[in-house]
C-alpha positions in Angstrom: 61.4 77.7 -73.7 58.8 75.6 -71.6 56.4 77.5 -69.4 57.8 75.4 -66.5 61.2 77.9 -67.5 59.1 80.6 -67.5 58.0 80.1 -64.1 61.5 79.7 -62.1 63.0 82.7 -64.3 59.8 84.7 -63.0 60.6 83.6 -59.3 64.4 83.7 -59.5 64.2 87.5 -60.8 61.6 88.3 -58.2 64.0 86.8 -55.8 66.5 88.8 -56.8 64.9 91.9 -56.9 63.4 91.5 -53.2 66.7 91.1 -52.0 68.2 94.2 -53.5 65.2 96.0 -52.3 65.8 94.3 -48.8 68.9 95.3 -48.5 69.0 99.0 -50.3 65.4 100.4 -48.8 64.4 98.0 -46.5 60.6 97.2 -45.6 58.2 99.4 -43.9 54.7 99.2 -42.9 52.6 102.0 -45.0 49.8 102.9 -42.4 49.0 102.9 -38.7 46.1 100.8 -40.0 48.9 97.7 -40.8 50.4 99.0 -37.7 47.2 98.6 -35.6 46.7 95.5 -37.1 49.9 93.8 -36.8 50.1 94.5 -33.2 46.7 93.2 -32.4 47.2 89.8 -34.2 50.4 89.7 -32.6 49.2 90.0 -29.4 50.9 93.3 -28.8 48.0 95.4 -27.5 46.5 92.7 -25.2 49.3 90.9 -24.4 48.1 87.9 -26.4 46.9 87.6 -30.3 43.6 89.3 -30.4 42.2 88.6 -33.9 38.7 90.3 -34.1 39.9 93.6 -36.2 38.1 96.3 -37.8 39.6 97.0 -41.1 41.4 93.7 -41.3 39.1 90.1 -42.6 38.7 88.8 -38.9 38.7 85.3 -40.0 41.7 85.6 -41.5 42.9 87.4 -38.7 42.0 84.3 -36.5 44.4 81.9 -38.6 47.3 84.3 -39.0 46.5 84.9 -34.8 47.5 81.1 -34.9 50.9 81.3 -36.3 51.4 83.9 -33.5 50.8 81.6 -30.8 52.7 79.1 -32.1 55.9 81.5 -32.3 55.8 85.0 -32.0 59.6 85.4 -32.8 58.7 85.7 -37.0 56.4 88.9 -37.5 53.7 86.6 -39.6 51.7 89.5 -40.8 54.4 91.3 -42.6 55.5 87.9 -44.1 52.1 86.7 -45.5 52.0 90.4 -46.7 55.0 90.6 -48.2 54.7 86.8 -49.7 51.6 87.7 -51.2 53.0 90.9 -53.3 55.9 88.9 -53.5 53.8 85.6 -55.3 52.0 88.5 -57.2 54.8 89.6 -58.8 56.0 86.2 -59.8 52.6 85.4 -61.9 53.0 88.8 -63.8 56.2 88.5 -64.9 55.3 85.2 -65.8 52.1 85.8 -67.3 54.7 88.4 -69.4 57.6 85.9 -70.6 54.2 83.7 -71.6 52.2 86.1 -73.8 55.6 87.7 -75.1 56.8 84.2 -76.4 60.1 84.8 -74.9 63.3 83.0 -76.1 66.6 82.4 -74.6 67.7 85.7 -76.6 64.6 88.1 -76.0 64.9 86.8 -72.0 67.0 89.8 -70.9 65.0 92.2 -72.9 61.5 91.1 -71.4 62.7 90.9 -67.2 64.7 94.2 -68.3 61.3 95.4 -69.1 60.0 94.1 -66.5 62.4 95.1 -63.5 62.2 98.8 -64.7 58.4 98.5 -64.3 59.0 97.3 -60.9 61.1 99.7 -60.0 59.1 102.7 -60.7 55.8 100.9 -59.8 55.6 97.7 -58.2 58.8 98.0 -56.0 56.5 100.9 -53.8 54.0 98.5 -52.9 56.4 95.9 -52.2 58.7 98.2 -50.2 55.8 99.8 -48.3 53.5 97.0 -47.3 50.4 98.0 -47.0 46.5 95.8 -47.0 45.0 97.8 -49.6 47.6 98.0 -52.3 49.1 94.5 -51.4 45.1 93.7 -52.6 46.0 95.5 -55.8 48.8 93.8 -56.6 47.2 90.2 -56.3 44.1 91.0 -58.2 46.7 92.2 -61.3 48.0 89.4 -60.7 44.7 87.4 -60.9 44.0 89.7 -64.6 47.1 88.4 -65.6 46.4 85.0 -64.7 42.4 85.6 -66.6 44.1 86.7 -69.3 46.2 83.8 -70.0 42.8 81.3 -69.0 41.0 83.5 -71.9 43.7 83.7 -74.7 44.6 79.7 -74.1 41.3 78.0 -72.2 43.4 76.6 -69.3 42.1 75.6 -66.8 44.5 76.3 -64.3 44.8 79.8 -65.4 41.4 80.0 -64.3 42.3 78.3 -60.9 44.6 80.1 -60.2 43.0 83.5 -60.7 40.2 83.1 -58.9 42.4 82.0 -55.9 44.2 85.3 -56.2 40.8 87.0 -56.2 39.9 85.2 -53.2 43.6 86.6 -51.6 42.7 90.0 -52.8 39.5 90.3 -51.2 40.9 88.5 -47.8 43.8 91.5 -47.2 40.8 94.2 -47.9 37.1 93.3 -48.8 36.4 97.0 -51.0 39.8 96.4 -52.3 39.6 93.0 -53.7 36.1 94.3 -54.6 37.9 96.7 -56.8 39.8 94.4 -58.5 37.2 92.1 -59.0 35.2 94.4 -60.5 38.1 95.1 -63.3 38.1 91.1 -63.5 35.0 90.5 -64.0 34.8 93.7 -66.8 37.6 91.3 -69.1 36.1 88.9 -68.5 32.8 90.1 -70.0 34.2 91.7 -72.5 36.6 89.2 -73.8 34.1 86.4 -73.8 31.8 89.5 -76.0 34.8 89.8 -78.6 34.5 86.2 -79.2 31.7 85.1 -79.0 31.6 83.3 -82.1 34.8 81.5 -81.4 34.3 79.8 -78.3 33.5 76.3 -78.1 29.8 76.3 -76.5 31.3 74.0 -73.6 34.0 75.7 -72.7 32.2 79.3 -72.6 29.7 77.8 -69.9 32.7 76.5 -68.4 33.9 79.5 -68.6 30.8 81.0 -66.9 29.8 79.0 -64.4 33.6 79.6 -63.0 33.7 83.0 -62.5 30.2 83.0 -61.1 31.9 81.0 -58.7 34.4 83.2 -58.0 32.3 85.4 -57.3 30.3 84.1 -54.7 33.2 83.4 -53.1 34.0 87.0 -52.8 30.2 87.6 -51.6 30.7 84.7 -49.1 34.1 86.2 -47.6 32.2 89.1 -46.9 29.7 87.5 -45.4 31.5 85.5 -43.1 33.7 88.7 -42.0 30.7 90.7 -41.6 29.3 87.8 -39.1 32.0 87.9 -37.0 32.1 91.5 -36.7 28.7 91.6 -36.1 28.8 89.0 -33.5 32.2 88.9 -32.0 32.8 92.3 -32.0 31.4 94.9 -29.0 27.4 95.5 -30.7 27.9 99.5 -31.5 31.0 99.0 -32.9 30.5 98.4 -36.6 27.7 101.4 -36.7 30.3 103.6 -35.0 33.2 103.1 -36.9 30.4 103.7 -40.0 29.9 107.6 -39.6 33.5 108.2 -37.3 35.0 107.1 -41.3 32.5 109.1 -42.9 33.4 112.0 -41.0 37.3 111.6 -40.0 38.1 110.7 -43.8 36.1 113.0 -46.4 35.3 116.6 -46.0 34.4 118.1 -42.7 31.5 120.9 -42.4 33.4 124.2 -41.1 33.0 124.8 -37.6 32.8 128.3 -37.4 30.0 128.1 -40.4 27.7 125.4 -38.3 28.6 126.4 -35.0 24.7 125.4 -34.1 25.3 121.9 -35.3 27.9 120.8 -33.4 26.8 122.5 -30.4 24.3 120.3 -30.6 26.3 117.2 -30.3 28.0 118.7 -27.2 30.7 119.7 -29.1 32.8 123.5 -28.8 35.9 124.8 -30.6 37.7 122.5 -28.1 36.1 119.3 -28.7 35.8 119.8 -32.6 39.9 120.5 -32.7 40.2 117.2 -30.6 37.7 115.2 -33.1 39.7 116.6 -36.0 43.3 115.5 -34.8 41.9 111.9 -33.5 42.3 112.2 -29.6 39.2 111.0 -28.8 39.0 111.9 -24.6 35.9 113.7 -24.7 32.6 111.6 -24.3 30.9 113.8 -27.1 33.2 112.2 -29.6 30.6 109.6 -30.0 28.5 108.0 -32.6 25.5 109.8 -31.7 27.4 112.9 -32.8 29.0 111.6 -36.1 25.8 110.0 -37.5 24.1 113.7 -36.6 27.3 115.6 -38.6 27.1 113.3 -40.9 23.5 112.8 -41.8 23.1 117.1 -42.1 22.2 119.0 -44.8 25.8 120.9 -44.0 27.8 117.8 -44.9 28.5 117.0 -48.4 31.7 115.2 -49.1 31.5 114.9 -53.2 33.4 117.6 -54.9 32.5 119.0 -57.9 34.2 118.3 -61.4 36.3 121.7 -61.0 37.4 120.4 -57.4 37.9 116.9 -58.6 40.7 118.6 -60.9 41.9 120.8 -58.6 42.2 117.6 -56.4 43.9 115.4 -58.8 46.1 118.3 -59.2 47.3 118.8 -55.9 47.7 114.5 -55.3 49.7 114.8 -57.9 52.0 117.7 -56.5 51.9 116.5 -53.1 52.9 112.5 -54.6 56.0 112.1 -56.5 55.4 108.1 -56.4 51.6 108.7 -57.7 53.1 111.0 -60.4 55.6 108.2 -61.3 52.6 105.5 -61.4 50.7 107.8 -63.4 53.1 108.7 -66.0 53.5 105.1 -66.0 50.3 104.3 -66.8 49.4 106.9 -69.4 52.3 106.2 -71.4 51.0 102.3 -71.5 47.7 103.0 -72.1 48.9 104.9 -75.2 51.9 102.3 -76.5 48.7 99.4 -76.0 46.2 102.0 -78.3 48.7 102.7 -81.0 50.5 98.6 -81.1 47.0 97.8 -81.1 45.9 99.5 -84.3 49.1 98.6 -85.7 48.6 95.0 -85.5 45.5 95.1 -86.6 44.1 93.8 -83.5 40.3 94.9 -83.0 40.1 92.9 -79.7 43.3 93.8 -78.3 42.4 97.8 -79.1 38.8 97.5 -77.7 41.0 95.6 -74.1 43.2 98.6 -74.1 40.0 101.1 -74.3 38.6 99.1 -71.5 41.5 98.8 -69.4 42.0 102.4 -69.8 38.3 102.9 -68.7 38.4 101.1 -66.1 40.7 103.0 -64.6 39.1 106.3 -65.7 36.0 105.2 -63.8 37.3 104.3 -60.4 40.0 107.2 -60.9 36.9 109.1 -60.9 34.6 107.5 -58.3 37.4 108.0 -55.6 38.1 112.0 -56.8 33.7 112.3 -56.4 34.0 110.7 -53.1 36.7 113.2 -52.0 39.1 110.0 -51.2 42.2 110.2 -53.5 45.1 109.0 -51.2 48.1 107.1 -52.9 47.2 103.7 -51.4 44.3 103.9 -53.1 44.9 104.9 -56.5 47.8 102.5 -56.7 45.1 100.3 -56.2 43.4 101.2 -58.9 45.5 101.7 -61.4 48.2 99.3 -61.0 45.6 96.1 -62.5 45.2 98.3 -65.4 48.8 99.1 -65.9 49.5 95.4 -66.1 46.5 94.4 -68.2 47.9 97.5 -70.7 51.3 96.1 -70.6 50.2 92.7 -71.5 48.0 94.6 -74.4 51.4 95.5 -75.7 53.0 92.3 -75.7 50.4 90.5 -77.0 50.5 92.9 -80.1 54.5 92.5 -80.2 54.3 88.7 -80.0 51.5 88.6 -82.3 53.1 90.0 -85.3 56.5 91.3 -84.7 56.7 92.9 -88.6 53.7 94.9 -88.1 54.6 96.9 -85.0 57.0 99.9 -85.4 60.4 99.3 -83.8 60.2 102.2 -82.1 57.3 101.5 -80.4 58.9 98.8 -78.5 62.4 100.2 -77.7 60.9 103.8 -76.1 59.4 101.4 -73.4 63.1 100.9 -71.6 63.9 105.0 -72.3 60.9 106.0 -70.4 60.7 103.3 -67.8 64.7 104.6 -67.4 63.2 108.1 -66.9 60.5 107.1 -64.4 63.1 104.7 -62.6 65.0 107.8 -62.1 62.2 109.8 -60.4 61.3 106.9 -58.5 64.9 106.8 -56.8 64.5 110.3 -56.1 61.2 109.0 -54.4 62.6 106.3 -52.4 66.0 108.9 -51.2 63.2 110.9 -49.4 60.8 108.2 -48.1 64.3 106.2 -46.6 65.2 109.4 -44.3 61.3 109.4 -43.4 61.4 105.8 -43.0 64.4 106.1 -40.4 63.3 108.8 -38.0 60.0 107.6 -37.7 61.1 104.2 -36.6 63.4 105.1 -34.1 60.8 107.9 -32.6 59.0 104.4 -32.0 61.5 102.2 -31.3 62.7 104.8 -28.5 58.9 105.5 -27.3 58.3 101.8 -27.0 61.2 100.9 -24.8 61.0 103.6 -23.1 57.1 102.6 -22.4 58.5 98.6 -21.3 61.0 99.9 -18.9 58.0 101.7 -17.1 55.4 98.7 -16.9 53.1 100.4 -14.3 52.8 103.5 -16.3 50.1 104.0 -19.1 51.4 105.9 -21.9 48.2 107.7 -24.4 49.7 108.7 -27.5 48.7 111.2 -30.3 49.0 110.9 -33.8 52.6 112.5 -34.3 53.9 109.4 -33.4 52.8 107.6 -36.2 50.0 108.7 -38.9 52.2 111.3 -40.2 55.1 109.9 -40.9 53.3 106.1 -42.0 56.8 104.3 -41.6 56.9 101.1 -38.9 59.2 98.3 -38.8 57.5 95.6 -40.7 59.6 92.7 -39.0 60.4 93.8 -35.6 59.2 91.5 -32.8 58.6 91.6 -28.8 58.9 88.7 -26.9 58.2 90.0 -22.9 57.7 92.4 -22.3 55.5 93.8 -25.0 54.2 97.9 -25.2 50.5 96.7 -24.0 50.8 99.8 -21.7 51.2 101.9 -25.3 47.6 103.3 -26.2 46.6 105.3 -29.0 44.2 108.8 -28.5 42.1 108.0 -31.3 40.7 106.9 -34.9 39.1 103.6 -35.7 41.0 101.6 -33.0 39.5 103.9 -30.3 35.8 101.9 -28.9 36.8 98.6 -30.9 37.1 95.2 -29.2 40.5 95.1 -29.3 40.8 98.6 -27.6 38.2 97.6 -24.8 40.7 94.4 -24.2 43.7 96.7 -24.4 41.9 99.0 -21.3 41.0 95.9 -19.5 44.8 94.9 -19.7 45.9 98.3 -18.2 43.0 98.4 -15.4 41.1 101.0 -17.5 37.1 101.1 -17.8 37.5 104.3 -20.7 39.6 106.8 -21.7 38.8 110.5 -21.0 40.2 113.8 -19.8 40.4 113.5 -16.3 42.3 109.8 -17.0 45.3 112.2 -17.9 45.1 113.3 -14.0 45.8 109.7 -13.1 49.3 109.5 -11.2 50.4 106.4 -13.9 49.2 108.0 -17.1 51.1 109.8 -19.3 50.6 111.5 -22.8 53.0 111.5 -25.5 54.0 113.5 -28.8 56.6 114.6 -31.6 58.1 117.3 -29.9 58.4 118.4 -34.0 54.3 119.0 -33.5 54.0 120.8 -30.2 50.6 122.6 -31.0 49.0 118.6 -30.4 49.3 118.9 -26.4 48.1 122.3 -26.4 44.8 120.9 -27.8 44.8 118.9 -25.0 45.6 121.4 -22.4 43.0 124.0 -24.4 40.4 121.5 -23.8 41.3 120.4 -19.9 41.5 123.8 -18.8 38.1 124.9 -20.6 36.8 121.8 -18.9 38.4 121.9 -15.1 39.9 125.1 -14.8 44.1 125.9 -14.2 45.8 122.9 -15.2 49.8 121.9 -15.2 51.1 120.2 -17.8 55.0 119.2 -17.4 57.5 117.6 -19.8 58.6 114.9 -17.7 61.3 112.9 -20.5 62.3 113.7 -23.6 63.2 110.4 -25.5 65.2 110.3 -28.7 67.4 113.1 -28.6 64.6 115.4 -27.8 62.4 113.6 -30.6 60.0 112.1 -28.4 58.1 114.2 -25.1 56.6 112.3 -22.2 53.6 115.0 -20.8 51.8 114.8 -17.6 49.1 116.9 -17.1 47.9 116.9 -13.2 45.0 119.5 -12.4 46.4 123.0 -10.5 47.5 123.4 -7.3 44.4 125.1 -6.2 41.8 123.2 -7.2 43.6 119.7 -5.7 
């Protein structure tokens, strides 16, 4: 079969299997950072696009803010996001019927083996659309792509990879980084392994490309980095710096280092707001994160026994991560034992490497105290695919030499995983449902009361990480709709937001206001206590009334006005 075959069997299947995913599971946004992010492009926030973002490439945020203004009836962010996992997908499984040699009779076998993979690995990034592993899924993409340029010296192999690199590193600049990384690691070491085998021209070729590539991925950065720097309000970038440092990795105790953070202004009241993201108080600052954070009391690395314990507990707490990594171990082995039954000494050393690789970032992250599912799909899913193609390479190679068996257990354990994975999705569908409609209901409920100003609290959203990826608003739109909190909170896009609602800043005593309004999951009560906690520390007796309940007693609408006698 011709590769041009190879390449409408790959998009037809992926076509296929996006609809059956569209259709049984639907598509979701991952994070409140995709969230955040659509709605600012999208004009949602400030009533029209606002592209200079935070976590998002603001210059790519500026074109996609274009498509926006020409329509706003298609949700262009979760297209582009889901057309890039989506064009992903299509250059692995081609990169797979390529290196596997496929004919008309071995077709079924090698998209069978493929659509199992994606159902217990890729189908969660696709299904979940999320920056970071939507990063992950194009720079496997662009190893499988390097691969092919290495093993054949095609120049559009090579193209084309480094244009995935430059897509990975556009959705998220450490992401892409990431991958690149693992790129540029094959790339080294195939080029090593043979050395004596290359044609002089083509290895500087070779060279001189990816050095190109990667000053691409240096020059992204740098123009985001100008913009954000520029565009953005001055302090932001600094603040956002040591609030992440802080918010995201290991916290010093209160109670143990009660003297530093009353020395940032801060009490039991103000730490307990810091910790759940409602960011009223004017202590919850820069000044006071950079002081947490630059103490002797703050140390976010664990040590090697935590790092285990923490694996452990991911693990536990992730049924899709323990999926992925069952995945991935049983890969990495299949590519180390095809390998040294082929005979292949390059293809054994790839699979060490690719194994490695993954060991080493696995690592870095469990140090740092970051291991969230996002991110270790992101860094394992470009070594799962550079495995897989390990294996093929081996099978295609010489067929007689590797052990039948070694082969058919692929479809028995993907079979297995594929049935923990749909135990996976049957939970994550009923969390995908209520969270939506606790929005959908919050939202309309916020539009039907324009002059109101509704601050809401992390219930609504971060725990649950479930939006509606293609939903649109027309006029109205939820501009009056204002998160309490987290990286949004003192960026350029929340100042505009304020503006929009006639707001200078948000603190306690904007809660007083007649028009403003805060909201929770009435499943989480113990979040408007903090609040109240901290306003009556701060001003004495306070009321706080539940005014609406919104999705069948879902959803509470709070105001909190100061007592009777102190009016």
């Amino acid at each position: 079969m011709s590769r041009k075959h190879y390449f409408w069997i790959s998009a037809a299947t992926v076509t296929v299997l996006s609809l059956i995913l569209i259709f049984t599971r639907g598509i979701v946004l991952e994070t409140v950072d995709d969230f955040n992010v659509m709605y600012s492009i999208a004009g949602y926030k400030t009533e029209v696009p606002f592209w200079q973002l935070t976590f998002f490439n603001s210059v790519f945020a500026g074109f996609i803010s274009i498509f926006y203004r020409i329509t706003g009836a298609i949700q262009w962010y979760s297209v582009i996001q889901f057309g890039s996992v989506f064009v992903g997908e299509v250059l692995i499984l081609y990169s797979i019927l390529c290196i596997s040699k496929s004919t008309k009779k071995q077709l079924f076998l090698y998209i069978g083996l493929f659509s199992l993979l994606h159902f217990s690995v890729y189908m969660y990034v696709l299904q979940r659309l999320q920056f970071t592993t939507t990063a992950g899924v194009l720079g496997a993409a662009a190893i499988c792509m390097l691969y092919m340029y290495l093993r054949e010296k095609k120049a559009l192999y090579l193209t084309l990879s480094g244009i995935l690199i430059f897509g990975s590193v556009l959705m998220r600049y450490k992401a892409g980084l990431m991958c690149f990384m693992i790129f540029f690691g094959l790339f080294i070491a195939y080029t090593f392994l043979e050395r004596n085998d290359i044609d002089r021209k083509v290895m500087i070729r070779s060279v001189i490309s990816v050095l190109l590539i990667a000053a691409t991925v240096v020059a992204i950065r740098g123009a985001d980095l100008y913009v954000k720097r520029n565009m953005l309000n001055e302090n932001y970038m600094d603040y956002d710096h040591y609030r992440g440092m802080y918010q995201d990795y290991k916290k010093p105790d209160f109670n143990e280092n009660q003297e530093l953070y009353n020395s940032v202004g801060w009490d039991d009241n103000v730490y307990n707001l810091a910790a759940n993201l409602i960011y009223i108080d004017p202590a919850i600052n820069e000044h006071a994160f950079k002081t947490i954070v630059e103490s002797d009391a703050y140390d976010p690395h664990l040590t090697p026994k935590e790092m285990m314990h923490s694996y452990s507990d991911f693990l536990f707490d992730e049924p899709e991560g323990k999926v992925a990594t069952g995945v991935f171990l049983f890969m990495t082995i299949l590519a180390f034992t095809t390998s040294l039954s082929s005979g292949s000494r390059k293809n054994l050393l790839l699979s060490i490497y690719a194994f490695l690789a993954w060991a080493a970032l696995t690592g870095y992250l469990l140090f740092q105290g970051r291991m969230v599912l996002r991110v270790m799909l992101l860094v394992l899913i470009p070594s799962l695919t550079l495995s897989f193609l390990i294996i093929l390479s081996n099978a295609a190679s010489v067929r007689n030499k590797v052990n039948f068996w070694q082969l058919t257990v692929i479809p028995v354990m993907l079979v297995f995983s594929l049935s923990a994975a749909d135990n996976v999705y049957i939970r994550l569908k009923e969390k995908d449902r209520y969270s939506q409609e606790i929005m959908f209901a919050f939202e309309e409920y916020a539009m039907e009361h324009p002059d109101n100003i509704y601050i809401h609290d992390y219930t609504m959203n971060n725990f649950y990480n479930s939006y509606s990826a293609f939903h649109t608003y027309d006029d109205p739109v939820p501009s009056n709709v204002i998160m309490s909190g987290g990286s949004y909170t003192y960026s350029a896009c929340y100042y505009k937001q304020l503006e929009v609602n006639n707001l200078t800043m948000i603190r306690g005593t904007t809660l007083f206001h007649d028009n403003v309004y805060y909201v929770c999951d009435l499943n989480r009560r113990s979040y408007p206590w903090l609040v109240y906690n901290y306003l009556e520390s701060r001003y004495g007796n306070i009321d706080c009334r539940l005014v609406e309940e919104l999705d069948d007693g879902n959803v509470g609408v709070f105001k909190f006005s100061i007592g009777s006698e102190h009016k």
